[in-house]
C-alpha positions as CSV (number, residue, x, y, z in Angstrom):
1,X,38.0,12.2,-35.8
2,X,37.5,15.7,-34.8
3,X,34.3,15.0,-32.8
4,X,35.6,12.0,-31.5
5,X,38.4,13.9,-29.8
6,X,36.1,16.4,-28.7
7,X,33.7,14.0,-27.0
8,X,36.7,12.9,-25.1
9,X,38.4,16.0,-23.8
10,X,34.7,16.7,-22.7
11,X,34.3,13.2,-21.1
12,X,37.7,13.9,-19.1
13,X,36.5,17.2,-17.8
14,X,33.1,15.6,-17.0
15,X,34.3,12.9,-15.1
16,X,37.2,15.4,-13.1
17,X,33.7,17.4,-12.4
18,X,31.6,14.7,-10.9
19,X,34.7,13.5,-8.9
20,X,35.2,16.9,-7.3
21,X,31.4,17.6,-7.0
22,X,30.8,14.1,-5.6
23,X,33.5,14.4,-3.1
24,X,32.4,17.6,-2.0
25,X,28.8,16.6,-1.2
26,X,29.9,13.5,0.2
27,X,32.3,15.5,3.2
28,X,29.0,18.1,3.9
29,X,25.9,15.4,4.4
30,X,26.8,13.5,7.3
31,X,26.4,10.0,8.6
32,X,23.4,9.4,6.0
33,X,24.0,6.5,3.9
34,X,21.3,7.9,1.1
35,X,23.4,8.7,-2.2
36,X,23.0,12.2,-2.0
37,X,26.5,13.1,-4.1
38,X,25.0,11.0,-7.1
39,X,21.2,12.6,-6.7
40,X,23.2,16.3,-6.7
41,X,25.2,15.1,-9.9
42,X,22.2,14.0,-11.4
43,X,20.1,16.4,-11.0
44,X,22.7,19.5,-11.7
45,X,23.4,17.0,-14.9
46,X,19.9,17.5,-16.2
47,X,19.0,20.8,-14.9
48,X,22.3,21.5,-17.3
49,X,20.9,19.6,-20.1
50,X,17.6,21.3,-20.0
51,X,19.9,25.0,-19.8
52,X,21.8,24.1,-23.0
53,X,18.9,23.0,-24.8
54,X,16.3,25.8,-24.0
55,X,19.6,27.8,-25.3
56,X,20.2,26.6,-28.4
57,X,16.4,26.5,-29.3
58,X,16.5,30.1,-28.5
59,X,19.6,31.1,-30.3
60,X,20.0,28.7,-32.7
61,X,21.3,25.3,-33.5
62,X,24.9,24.3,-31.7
63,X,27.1,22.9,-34.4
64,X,27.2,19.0,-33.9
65,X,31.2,19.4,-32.8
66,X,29.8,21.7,-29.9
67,X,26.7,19.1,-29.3
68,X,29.4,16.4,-29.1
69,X,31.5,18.0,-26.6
70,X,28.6,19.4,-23.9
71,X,26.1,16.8,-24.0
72,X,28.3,13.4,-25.3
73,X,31.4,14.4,-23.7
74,X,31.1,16.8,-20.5
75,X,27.2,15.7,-19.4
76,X,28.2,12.3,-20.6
77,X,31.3,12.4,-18.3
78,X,29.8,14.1,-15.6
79,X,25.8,11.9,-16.1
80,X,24.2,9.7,-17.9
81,X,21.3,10.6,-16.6
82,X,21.2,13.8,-17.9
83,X,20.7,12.0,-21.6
84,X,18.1,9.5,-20.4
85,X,16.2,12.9,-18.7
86,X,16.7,14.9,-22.0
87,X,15.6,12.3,-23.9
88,X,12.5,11.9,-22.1
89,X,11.9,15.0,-21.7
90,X,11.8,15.4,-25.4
91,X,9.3,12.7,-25.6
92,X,7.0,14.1,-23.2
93,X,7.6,17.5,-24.8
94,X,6.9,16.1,-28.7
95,X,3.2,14.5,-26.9
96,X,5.1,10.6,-27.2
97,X,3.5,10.6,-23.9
98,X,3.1,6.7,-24.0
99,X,7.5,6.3,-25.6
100,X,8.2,8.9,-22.7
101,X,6.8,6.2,-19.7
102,X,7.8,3.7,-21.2
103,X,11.2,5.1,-21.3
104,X,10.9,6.3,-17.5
105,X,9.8,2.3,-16.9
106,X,12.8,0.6,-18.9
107,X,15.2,2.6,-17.8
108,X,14.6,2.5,-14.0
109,X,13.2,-1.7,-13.7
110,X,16.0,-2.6,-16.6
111,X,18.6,-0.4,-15.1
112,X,18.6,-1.6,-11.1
113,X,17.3,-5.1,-13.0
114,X,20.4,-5.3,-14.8
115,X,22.9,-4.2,-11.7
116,X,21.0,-6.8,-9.5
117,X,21.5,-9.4,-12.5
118,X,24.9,-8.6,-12.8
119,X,25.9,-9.0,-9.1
120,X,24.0,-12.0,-8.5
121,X,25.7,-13.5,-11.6
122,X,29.2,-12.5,-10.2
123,X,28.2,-13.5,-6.6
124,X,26.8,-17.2,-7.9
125,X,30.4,-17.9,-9.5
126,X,32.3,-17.2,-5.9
């Protein structure tokens, strides 16, 4: 129950952080209609990710409670993406360079496949 609550208070404060982040990129870039507030989440999400990790490989271990609440809850909150990058990364980074494109494939064809599917599903009912 413990982690669970953790995971949450860290999924709060992740999701306050993308909102304010995301609403700060989107009053500075202009007229452009390219999704530059998620690509900055995203990428600050993994870059992040790839911080706490090279971290706690060189310090040691973080206890699962702690795991729970950065990566689950506040990178989880704040990105997604940050897991499917640190995920892959660890593929490519264990040699599972074959797991590690497929993964890169599935998630970006399945992912835009999915919201495509979804929306044309919604849009054929109206």
């Amino acid at each position: 129950m413990k982690r669970v609550l953790l995971v949450g208070l860290g999924g709060a404060i992740g999701s306050i952080l993308r909102y304010g982040l995301g609403t700060a990129v989107g009053r500075v870039k202009g007229a452009t209609q390219f999704p530059l507030e998620t690509l900055t989440v995203n990428v600050l999400g993994c870059l992040v990710a790839g911080m706490l990790a090279g971290w706690a490989e060189a310090r040691g271990p973080l206890t699962p409670e702690l795991r729970a609440f950065l990566f689950v809850g506040i990178l989880g909150g704040f990105t997604t993406f940050s897991a499917f990058g640190y995920e892959t990364f660890g593929l490519f980074r264990d040699g599972l360079r074959g797991p590690g494109l497929a993964s890169v494939a599935l998630q970006l064809v399945l992912g835009v496949g999915a919201v495509w599917g979804g929306h044309a599903l919604i849009r054929g009912q109206g």
